[in-house]
N, C-alpha and C positions, 0 to 999 in steps of 0.2 A: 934210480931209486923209485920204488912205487910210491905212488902214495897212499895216506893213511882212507881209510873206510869213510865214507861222508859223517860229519858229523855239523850238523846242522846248527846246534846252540854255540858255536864258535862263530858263525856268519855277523857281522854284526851295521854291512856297508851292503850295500845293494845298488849296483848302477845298473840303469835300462837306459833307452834309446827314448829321449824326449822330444818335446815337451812332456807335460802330462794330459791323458789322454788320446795318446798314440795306442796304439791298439800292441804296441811293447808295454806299457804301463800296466794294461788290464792283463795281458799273459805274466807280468811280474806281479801282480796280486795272486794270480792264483800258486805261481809256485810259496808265495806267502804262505797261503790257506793252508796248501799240501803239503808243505814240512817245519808251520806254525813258527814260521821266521820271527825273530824278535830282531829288526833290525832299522835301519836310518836309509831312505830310500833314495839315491839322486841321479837326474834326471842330464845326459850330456846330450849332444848335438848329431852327433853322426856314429856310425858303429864301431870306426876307426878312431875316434877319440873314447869311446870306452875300452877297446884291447889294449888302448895308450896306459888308460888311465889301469886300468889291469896288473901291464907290466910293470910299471913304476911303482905301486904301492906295494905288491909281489909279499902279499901275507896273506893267511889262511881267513882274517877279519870278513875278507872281502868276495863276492860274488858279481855273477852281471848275468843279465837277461839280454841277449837278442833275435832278431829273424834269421832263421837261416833260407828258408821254402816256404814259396807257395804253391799252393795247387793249380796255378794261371801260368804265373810268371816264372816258374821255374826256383830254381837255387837262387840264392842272394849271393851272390860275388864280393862283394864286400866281405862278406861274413865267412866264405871261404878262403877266400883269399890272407885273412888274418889268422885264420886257425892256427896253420901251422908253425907261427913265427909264437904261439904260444910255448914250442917245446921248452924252451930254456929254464922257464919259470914253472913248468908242469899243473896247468891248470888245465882240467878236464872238461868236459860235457861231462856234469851228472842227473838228467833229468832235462824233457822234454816234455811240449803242450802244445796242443794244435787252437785257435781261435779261428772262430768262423767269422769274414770278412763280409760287412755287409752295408756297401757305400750306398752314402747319400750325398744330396746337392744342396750346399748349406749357401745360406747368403742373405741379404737386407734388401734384395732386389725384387720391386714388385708383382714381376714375369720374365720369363726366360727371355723372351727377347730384350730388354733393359742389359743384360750381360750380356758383359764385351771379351772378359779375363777369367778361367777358372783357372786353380793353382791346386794342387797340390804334390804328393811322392810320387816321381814317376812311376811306380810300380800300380799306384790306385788310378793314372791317369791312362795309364795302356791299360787295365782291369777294367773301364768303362769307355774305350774308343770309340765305340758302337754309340752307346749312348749317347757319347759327342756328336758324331757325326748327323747322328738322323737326329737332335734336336736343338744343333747348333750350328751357324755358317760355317763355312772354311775360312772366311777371317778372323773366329775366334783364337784369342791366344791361349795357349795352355803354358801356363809356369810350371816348371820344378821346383819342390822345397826339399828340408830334409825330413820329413816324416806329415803324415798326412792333420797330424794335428796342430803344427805348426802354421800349417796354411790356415786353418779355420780359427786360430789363436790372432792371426793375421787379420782378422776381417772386422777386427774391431776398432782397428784404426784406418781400415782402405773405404775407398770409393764403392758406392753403392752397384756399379758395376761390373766388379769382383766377386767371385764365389769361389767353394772351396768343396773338396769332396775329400767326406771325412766321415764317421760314423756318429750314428744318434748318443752315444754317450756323451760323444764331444760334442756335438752341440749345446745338449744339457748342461755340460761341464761349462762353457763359454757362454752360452746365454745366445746362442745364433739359430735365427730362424730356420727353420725346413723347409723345401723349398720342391725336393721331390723326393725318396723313397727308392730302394729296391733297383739301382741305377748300373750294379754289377752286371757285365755282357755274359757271364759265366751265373747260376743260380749258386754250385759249390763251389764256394772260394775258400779254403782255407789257406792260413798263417803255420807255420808249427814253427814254434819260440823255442832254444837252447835256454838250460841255464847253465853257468859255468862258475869253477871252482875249484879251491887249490885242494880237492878230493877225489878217492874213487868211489862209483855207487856201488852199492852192496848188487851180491844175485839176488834177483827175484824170480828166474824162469822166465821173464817177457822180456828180454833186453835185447838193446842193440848194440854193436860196437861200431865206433866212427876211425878209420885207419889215414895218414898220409903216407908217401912216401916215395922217394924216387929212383929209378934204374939208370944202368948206365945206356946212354943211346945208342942199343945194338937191339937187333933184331928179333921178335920173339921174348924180348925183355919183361915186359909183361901178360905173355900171356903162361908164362913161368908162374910166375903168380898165381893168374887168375887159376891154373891147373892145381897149382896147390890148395886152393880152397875147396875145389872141385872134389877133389880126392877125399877132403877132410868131411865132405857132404855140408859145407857152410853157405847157408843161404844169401847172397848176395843181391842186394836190393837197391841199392845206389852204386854208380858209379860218373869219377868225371874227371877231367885233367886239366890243370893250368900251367900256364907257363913259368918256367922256375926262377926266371928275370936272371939267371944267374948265365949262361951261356944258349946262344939259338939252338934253337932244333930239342934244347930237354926242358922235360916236363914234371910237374908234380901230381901226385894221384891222389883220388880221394877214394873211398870206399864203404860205405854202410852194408855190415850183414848182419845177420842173426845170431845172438848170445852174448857169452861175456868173455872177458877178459880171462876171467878166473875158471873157465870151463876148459877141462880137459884135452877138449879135441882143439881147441882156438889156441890154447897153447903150445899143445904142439905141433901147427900149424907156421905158426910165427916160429918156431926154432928153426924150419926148413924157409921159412922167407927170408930171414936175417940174412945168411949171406948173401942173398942176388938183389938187394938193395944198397943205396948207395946213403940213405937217409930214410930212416920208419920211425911214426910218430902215433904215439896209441893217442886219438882227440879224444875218446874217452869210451865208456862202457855205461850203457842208462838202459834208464828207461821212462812208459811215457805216464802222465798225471791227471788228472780231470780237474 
């Protein structure tokens, strides 16, 4: 069954990836802005308890906001690795936002060498290694949390020899001093945020479509596929494969190209893929927002 066209004044739940001040919170302000959300925002722990929280409630009320990519660290695994177990309940990607990622060194410490601990997302603590390395021993420890503003939400009860790397909002937002600036190894780092929903996005001409799906484990299997796109002249811009936890050796595919769903050629594209897959799942048709 398709789904119905986005209709935005039915949304009325909004889950992102918290605390607040995660730099998911400020990308789920802007899908606010951009389709004038009239909704009740909250904020869960991991990205896996939001597809939780997703499936379970499984009405059109409800939307979420997560990371899927950085421009550093690559794909978020999490975030793919959930997609596809969204078919059942048929909630889509309808709309995408990139945020520019721009860590600092938050803390109560009165010089860098007084820290002993910095903490925060893995993904912002490998985005500044460099910066670790050349201004801090090799006995410092680096914590994992789940989101970069949880750690700096953290420092209001830790020892003065804990910091946190997190962004200048969040610090504002928490009341924690700055301590250095501009601390990314990378100067372009962006985020691009999903939002998802039990909708499809209308065409606009700038769209993407997000595809999974699986073959059977025989030779050539995919690039069956990839030929079919080919043919159709569909521009393919992501691609990646996880494992289907369902038997060894097979895998599940991801794929980001060019247009929609509702376009001609993509259509009929997908009539000649159906039969050489064993499971295809449209993650959704968008496009991107400011």
């Amino acid at each position: 069954m398709t789904p119905e066209i986005l209709d935005t004044t039915r949304i009325r739940k909004l889950l992102f990836l918290g605390p607040k001040g995660s730099y998911s919170d400020f990308a789920k302000n802007k899908f606010i802005d951009a389709f004038d959300l009239h909704c009740v925002s909250t904020n869960l722990k991991s990205i896996s308890s939001v597809i939780k929280a997703l499936k379970d409630e499984n009405n059109e009320d409800i939307a979420a906001v997560i990371p899927i990519e950085n421009s550093i660290e690559g794909i978020v695994r999490e975030t793919l690795d959930n997609l596809s177990s969204l078919k059942k309940e048929e909630y889509k990607i309808v709309a995408e936002t990139t945020m520019n990622v721009e860590h600092a060194l938050l803390g109560y410490a009165d010089k860098k060498s007084d820290i002993k601990v910095v903490r925060s997302h893995p993904q912002a603590l490998a985005q500044c290694k460099k910066y670790l390395q050349d201004n801090f021993p090799d006995s410092l420890i680096e914590e994992a949390t789940l989101s970069t503003s949880s750690a700096v939400k953290s420092l209001q009860t830790a020892d003065k020899s804990v910091a946190a790397i997190g962004s200048l909002d969040c610090a504002e937002m928490y009341h924690v001093p700055v301590i250095d600036t501009k601390i990314n190894d990378e100067v372009n780092n962006q985020t691009r945020f999903i939002l998802l929903a039990k909708f499809m996005s209308p065409q606009t001409g700038h769209d993407k479509t997000s595809i999974t799906f699986s073959t059977e484990n025989k030779a050539g299997a995919l690039n069956k596929i990839l030929t079919i796109l080919e043919n159709y002249e569909i521009n393919m811009s992501y691609i990646d494969s996880r494992p289907s936890k369902k038997e060894l050796g097979e895998y599940v595919f991801y794929i980001d190209f060019e247009g929609h769903i509702l376009d001609r050629k993509i259509a009929k594209a997908f009539e000649e893929i159906m039969p050489l897959v064993k499971m295809f799942y449209v993650i959704g048709s968008y496009h991107s927002v400011d």
